[in-house]
N, C-alpha and C positions, 0 to 999 in steps of 0.2 A: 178370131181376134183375141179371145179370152187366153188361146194357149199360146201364141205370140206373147202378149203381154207378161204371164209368169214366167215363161223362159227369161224373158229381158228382164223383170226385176228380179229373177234368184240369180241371176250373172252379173249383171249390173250391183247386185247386197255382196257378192264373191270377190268378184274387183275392186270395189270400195274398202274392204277392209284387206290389207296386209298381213293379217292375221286369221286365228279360226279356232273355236268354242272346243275345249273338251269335253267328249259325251259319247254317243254311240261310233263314232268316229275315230280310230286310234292314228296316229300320227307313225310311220315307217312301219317297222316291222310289228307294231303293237296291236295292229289290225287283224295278224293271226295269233299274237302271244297273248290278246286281252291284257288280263292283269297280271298273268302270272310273270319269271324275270329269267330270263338267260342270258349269261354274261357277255356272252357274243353280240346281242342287241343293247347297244348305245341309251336310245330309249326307253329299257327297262325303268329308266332312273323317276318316270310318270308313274309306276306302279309304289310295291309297296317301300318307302323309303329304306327300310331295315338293309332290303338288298342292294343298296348303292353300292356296297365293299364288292360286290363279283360283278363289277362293269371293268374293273381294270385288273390287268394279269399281274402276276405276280413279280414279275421284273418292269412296271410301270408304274409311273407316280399319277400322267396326266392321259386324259383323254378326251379329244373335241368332237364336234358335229364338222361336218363340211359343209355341205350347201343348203344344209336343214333337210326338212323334208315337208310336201305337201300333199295333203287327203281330201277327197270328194268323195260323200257318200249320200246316195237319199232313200226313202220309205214311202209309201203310197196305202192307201188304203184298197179296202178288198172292193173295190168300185171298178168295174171295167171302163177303158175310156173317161175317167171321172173330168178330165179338160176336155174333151168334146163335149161332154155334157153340158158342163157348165155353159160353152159357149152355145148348144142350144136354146140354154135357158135365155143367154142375152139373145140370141139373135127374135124368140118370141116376145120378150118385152117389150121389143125395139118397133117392131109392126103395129099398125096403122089402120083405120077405116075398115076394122072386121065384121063382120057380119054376127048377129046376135049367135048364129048356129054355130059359125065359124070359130067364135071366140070363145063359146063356151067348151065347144072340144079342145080347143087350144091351152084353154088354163088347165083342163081335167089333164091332157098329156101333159101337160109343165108340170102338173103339183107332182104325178108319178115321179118327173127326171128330180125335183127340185127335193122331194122327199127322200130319197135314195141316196143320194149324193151328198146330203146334209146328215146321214147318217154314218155313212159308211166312208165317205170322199174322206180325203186327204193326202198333202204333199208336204216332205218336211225333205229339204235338203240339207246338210253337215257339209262344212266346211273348214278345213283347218292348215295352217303353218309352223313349223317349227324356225325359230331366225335359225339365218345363217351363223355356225359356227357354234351353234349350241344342241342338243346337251352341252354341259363341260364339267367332268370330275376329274376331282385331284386330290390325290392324297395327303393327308401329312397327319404330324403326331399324337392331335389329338382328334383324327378319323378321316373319314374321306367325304367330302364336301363336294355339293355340286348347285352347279346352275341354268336352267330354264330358262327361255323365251320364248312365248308363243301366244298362238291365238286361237278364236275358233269362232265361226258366223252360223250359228241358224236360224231359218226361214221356215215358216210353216205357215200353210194355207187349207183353210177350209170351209164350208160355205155354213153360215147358217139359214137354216130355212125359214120360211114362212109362206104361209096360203096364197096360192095364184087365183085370182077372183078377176071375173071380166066387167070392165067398166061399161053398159053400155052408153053411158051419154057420151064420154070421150072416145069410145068404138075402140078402146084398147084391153091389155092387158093390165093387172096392179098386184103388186106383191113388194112388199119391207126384206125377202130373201135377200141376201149380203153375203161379200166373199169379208173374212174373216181373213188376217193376216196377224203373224204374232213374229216379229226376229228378238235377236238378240246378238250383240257383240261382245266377245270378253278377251281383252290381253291380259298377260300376266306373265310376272319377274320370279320365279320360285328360289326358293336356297334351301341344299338339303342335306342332312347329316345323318351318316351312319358310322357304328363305331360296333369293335365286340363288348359284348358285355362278360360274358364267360368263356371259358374254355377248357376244357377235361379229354384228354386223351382225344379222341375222333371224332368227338361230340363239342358244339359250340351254340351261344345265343347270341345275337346281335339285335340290337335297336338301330333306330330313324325316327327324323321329324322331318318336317319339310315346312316352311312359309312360304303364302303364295301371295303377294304383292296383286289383286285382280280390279281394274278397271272394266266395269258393266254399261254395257249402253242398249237401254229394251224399248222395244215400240211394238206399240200395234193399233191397227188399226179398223174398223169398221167399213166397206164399200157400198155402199146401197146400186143393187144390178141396175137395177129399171131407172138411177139419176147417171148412172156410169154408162146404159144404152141409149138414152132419151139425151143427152146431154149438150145444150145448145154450141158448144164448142168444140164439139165433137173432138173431145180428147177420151183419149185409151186410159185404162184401167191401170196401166205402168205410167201414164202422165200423172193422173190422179191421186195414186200412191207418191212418185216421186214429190208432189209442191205439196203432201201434207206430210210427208215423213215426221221432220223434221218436228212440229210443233206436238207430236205425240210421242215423242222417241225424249227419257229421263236416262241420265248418265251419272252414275256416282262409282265410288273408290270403297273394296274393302279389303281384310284381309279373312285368309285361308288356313287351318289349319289341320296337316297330316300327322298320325303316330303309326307306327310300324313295330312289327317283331316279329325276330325269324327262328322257328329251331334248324341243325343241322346236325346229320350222324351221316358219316358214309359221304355216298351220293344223294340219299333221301334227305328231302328238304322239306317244313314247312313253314306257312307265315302267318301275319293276320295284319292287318292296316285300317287304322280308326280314320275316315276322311272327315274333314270338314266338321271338326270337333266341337267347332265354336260356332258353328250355322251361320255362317256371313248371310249378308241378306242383298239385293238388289228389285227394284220399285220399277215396274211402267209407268207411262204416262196415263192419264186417264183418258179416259174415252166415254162421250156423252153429255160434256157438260159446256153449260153459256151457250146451246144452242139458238137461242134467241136473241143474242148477241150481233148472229154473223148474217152474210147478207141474203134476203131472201130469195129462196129461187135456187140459190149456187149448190152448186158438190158440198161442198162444205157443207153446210147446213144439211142438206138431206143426208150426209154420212153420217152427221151428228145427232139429229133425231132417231137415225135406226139404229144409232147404237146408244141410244136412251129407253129405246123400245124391249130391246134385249136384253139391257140392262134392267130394266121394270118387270121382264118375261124370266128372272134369275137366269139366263141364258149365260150368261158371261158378264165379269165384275164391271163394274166401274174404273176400281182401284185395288192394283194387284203390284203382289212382290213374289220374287222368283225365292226361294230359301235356297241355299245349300245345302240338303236337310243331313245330318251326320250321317254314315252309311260303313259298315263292316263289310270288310272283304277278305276271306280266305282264300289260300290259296298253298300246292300243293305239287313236288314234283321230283322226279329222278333224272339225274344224267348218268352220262355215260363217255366210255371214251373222250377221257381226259375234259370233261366238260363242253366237249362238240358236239354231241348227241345231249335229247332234254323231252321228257314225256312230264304232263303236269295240267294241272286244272286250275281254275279261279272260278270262286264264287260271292254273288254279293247276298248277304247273309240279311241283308234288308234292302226295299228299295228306294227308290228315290226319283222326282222330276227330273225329267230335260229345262232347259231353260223354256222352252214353250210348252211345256205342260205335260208332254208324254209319261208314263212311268213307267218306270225299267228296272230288272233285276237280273243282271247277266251271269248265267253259269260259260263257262270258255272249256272245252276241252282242248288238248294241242300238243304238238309234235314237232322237233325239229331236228336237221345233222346239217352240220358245216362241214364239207369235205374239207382233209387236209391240203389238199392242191387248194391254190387263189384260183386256179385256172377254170376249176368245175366249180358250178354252183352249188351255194347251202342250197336245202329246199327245208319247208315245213307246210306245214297242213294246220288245219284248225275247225272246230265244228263249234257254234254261237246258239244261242235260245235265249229269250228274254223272258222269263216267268211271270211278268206281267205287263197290263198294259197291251201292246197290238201282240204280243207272244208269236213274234215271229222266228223264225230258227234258219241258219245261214252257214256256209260251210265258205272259208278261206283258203287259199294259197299263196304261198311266199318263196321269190329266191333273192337271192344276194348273190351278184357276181362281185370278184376278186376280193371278199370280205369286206364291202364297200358301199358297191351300189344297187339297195333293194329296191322290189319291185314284190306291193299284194295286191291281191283282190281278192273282196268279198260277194259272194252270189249268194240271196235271200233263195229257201228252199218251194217256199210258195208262190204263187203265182199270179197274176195279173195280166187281162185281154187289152193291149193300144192297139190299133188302126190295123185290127187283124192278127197281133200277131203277140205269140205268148211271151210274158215278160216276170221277171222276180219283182217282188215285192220291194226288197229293199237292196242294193249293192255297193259298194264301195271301193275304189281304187288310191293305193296312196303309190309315191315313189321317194325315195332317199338316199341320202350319199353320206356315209357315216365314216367317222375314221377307224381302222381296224385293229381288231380285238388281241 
């Protein structure tokens, strides 16, 4: 039941938004390039602003997205099975007229599943779209200007724990153990400029800025297991999320801002990009509070004490805001042949939250060649590491046929036991249709 139910609400939070968060999920070919920029990929224009000038060749002024592009990607914690588990835990809650013996081995195996899985579980899926018809840069005299539209949805589940102790008067199980859900939605309008700043025989420097127009919408929420298995309405865990979304999910408006700079000699490139200079901010709902308000007995009420409880346990806030928090990323690379070939790194020189709390500090190694035929595919490669945080590390592949329509995927390097059978930790697949280079 439990793994029923997150499938449908992480599909059901994917469908409802149009759009999709950027964060560990790159949007087209960005998913093997990371941050770094090669002119051939459209989407660079997400990286460091400075390099907007090499998205358009030298005999063009303008260039579009076609059908955008869209990414799925998710991460799991080092828990085998962490959804069966969980729904062991409801299906023990859920039971009935135990027997003193029965019930006390029953809570001892729960505290094992419920303590494990409260440590190590988690599910965080990334979701993102680029609109149709964008990127779009275009040149003129005083640089080359672009613009953005997109989105990105994350979801992230995890349980928090607490002590399974057996009731003997009511012959059951009892534990405040809770699944833990946190999303978040963000669109956003960017506008981006780059221009040269010097120039000296083979050698050149370039700047970028970028504004990001970002509407925020976060929620999260508290589930209490044992009012979500015991529940006189026998509603599921995706009903119950679904009729409280809404009254814990805060939605505000901010702005975003990017700097950029590039040196260039040769082929050899380097950069650096100040993100999120001004630390925009965005606010949850709170969680925990006028419990005694709502009516006695209902989900409601028991979601909101347990998460008064874990809010009283410093467990997790009351009242929280996501920062933007500023973040430096370098970045670094050589082409080749005529600028089709591109070997090159990114790194983020400090780290920074997901919008659900992760922290991350991505180094990107990467490689790519766009055959001169349309008719063979570019290919490129890519290897990922997060230096903090779950410090998971993940190797990419990318092709582009007819200089157009790509295709990546990312495969996490470590690993995870479902229903038997070995699985990555974290993957992601995006697809795009770009106009060419």
């Amino acid at each position: 039941m439990f793994t029923r139910s997150m499938v449908a609400i992480c599909v059901a939070a994917v469908s409802a938004s149009a759009f999709a968060l950027p964060g560990t999920v790159g949007k087209g070919p960005n998913v093997t390039y990371g941050d770094n920029s090669h002119g051939i990929n459209l989407h660079s224009l997400s990286g460091n602003p400075a390099h907007g000038l090499h998205v358009l060749s030298e005999d063009s002024s303008l260039r579009m997205g076609r059908a955008g592009a869209f990414s799925l990607g998710y991460e799991m914690g080092k828990v085998d099975n962490f959804l069966d588990r969980a729904d062991d835990v409801l299906d023990n809650l859920e039971r009935e007229n135990l027997s003193v013996a029965e019930g006390i081995a029953l809570a001892n195996e729960t505290n094992d599943i419920v303590e494990l899985i409260g440590r190590d579980g988690y599910l965080r899926i990334n979701a993102g779209l680029q609109a149709p018809l964008t990127p779009i840069a275009f040149r003129t005299a005083a640089g080359t200007f672009s613009v953005s539209v997109e989105a990105d949805i994350e979801v992230r589940a995890s349980v928090l724990d607490d002590a399974v102790i057996y009731d003997a008067v009511n012959q059951e199980l009892r534990s405040r153990t809770s699944l833990y859900l946190k999303s978040a939605t963000l669109t956003q309008i960017s506008l981006g400029w780059a221009d040269e700043l010097w120039q000296q025989d083979n050698q050149s420097v370039t700047v970028g800025a970028r504004a990001r127009l970002i509407n925020g919408s976060l929620s999260k929420q508290v589930v209490s297991l044992k009012a979500a298995a015991t529940n006189d309405d026998d509603d599921s865990i995706g009903d119950i999320i679904s009729d409280q979304y809404d009254t814990n999910e805060r939605s505000s408006t901010n702005i975003g801002i990017d700097l950029g700079a590039a040196w260039q000699q040769d082929n050899w490139r380097a950069g650096l990009t100040l993100k999120n200079i001004n630390e925009p901010s965005f606010r949850y709902g709170s969680v925990g509070v006028g419990c005694a308000s709502l009516s006695a007995g209902s989900n409601e009420q028991a979601n909101c004490l347990a998460a008064d409880f874990f809010v009283q346990e410093g467990r997790i806030a009351r009242n929280e805001k996501w920062v933007l928090a500023s973040q430096a990323t370098a970045d670094g690379s050589y082409s080749f042949s005529n600028g089709r070939g591109l070997a090159g790194f990114s790194y983020d020189l400090t780290d920074a939250n997901t919008p659900t709390g992760d922290r991350e500090q991505m180094l990107s190694l990467m490689a790519g060649y766009q055959l001169p035929n349309t008719w063979l595919p570019g290919l490129r490669g890519g290897y990922h590491a997060n230096q903090r945080g779950s410090k998971l590390s993940s190797i990419s592949l990318g092709m582009t046929w007819f200089s157009r329509l790509t295709l990546d995927a990312l495969i996490g390097l470590e690993k995870v036991e479902i229903d038997g059978s070995s699985l990555p930790r974290t993957a992601a697949l995006s697809l795009g249709w770009q106009s060419r280079f």
